[in-house]
Structures are given as C-alpha cells and as structure tokens.
C-alpha positions, 0 to 999 in steps of 0.5 A: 024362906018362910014359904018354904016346906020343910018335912024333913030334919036332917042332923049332923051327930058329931059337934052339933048334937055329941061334941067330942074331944080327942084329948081324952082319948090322948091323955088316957094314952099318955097315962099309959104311957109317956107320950103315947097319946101325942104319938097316937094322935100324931100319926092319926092326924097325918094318915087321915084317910084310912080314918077315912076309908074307915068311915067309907066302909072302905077298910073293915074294922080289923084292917083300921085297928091292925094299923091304929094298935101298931100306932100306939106300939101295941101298948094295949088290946083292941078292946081298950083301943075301942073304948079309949078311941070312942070316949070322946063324945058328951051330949049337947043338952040343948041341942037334944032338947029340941028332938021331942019338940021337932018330932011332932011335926018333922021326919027327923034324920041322922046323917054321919060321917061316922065309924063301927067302932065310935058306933058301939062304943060311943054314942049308940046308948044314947037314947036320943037317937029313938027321936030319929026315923032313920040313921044314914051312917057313912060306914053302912051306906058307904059314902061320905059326906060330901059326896052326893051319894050319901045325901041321896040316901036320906031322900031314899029313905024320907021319899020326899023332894031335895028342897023338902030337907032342912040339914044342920051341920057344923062343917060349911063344905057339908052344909054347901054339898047340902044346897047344891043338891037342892036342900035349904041348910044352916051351919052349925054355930051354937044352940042360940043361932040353931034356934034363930035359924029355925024361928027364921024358918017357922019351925019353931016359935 
C-alpha cells in the first residue's frame, strides 16, 4: 500500500465534500402546503429510477420536471421546483480544506451521480470546484456509478493507468465498482478516518 502511486484523486460530491439533507426541501413544500413536502418525497422515493434516468441523462430536464411538478399538485412553477429541489447541499469544510493541499501534488477529479438541476441550482457556485482538473458528471457522460463506463471516463480524461487512482466515496457498492476496475479506494466515513486513510497511503503527513 505505502508503495503505491497515486497521481490521481478521485472525490464523490455528494455526502463527502456537500452533505445534503432532503428534509429542507420537504419542509419548505410542507410550508407551502400541508403535507406537500411528505407527498413529494413519498412519490420520489418510490419512483427512484426516473431520478435515475435523470442523473443517466436518460430523461432530459423537461420530462423529470413534467413529472416531479404533477407530484407536488402543480403547486408551484419550475423555477421554485429547481431551487427548493437543490437547497439541500452545505459544504464539508474540512473535507474542502484538504483540496489546496492535494493540488499540489495530484490530479484532482470530480466524479458524480449528479443532475442538470442540482448542477446550477445547487452546488456549481461553490468555488472549490476550481481545485478540480476535471468534473466527470453522470448526466454529461451518461453513466452512472457503478457502471464501469463512467469510471473509465476519469481515466480518459487523467490518461494514467486504472491502479494510479485513488477514489473516496461514501457509498461501499461505488467504492467495490472502483477496486474491481483496478483502482485503490476508502469509504467515505468522516473527515478523521479520510485523513488516516491517506496518512496510510502517504498523501498526506
């Protein structure tokens, strides 16, 4: 392990360098109306897959916004969808903090099951994202994790070997889709054990 290479640092967006938090948005909905937000939620969580096929880039923006504005009764416009659908995410200081100093010294890459929608209206003002060589979005490559295809895209775009990746992911089936490819990679508990596992690997000190 301490032998091994590692140019390129793979992060997950979601729950490791954004946390988010799907009870703002159903609290914001309740607020609009009583039990909205529960109704919303509900049919959401029972009809994953368009979610999925919207992050696949299967389904474009109109089609998902179509169906998830019939879901909350066509109580509000698509703009106010958009904006309480994506007010979910905060930053991970302490995760972010570690980009300056990994920069020095890796390729940084962005990999993400992630949407149009939570794109602009959520998390692309955040300027961490400058610390990244590239962004590989789901919905732009259309793949998702764990396909194989969309972890190939990361070594397409970093043109270094499978075993020169190191990928951190809060989801352990993202994290095994990574090592079978060839990559070394760590879930994602807390910024403590994301520290210890890259002392472990010499990237930090």
């Amino acid at each position: 392990m301490r032998n091994r290479k590692f140019p390129a640092i793979v992060f997950d967006l979601g729950n490791v360098l954004i946390p988010f938090d799907y009870n703002i948005a159903i609290n914001k909905l309740n607020n609009i109306e009583q039990g909205l937000g529960n109704h919303f939620i509900e049919f959401y969580n029972s009809n994953y897959h368009i979610h999925r096929n919207f992050e696949s880039g299967k389904i474009s923006k109109d089609e998902f916004l179509s169906t998830m504005l019939k879901a909350v009764n066509n109580k509000i416009d698509a703009e106010t969808f958009c904006r309480i659908f994506s007010d979910i995410f905060i930053v991970n200081e302490d995760v972010v903090s570690l980009l300056p100093r990994l920069k020095n010294h890796y390729k940084l890459f962005l990999l993400s099951n992630t949407n149009s929608i939570h794109q602009k209206y959520g998390w692309q003002k955040y300027g961490f994202l400058n610390y990244f060589d590239k962004l590989i979005l789901s919905h732009e490559v259309k793949s998702i994790k764990p396909e194989e295809k969309i972890y190939r895209e990361v070594e397409r775009q970093s043109n270094l070997p499978s075993s020169e990746h190191l990928y951190i992911d809060d989801i352990q089936e993202y994290v095994d889709a990574a090592i079978n490819i060839g990559w070394d990679a760590v879930k994602f508990v807390d910024y403590e054990k994301l520290v210890t596992d890259l002392k472990i690997r010499n990237i930090l000190k």
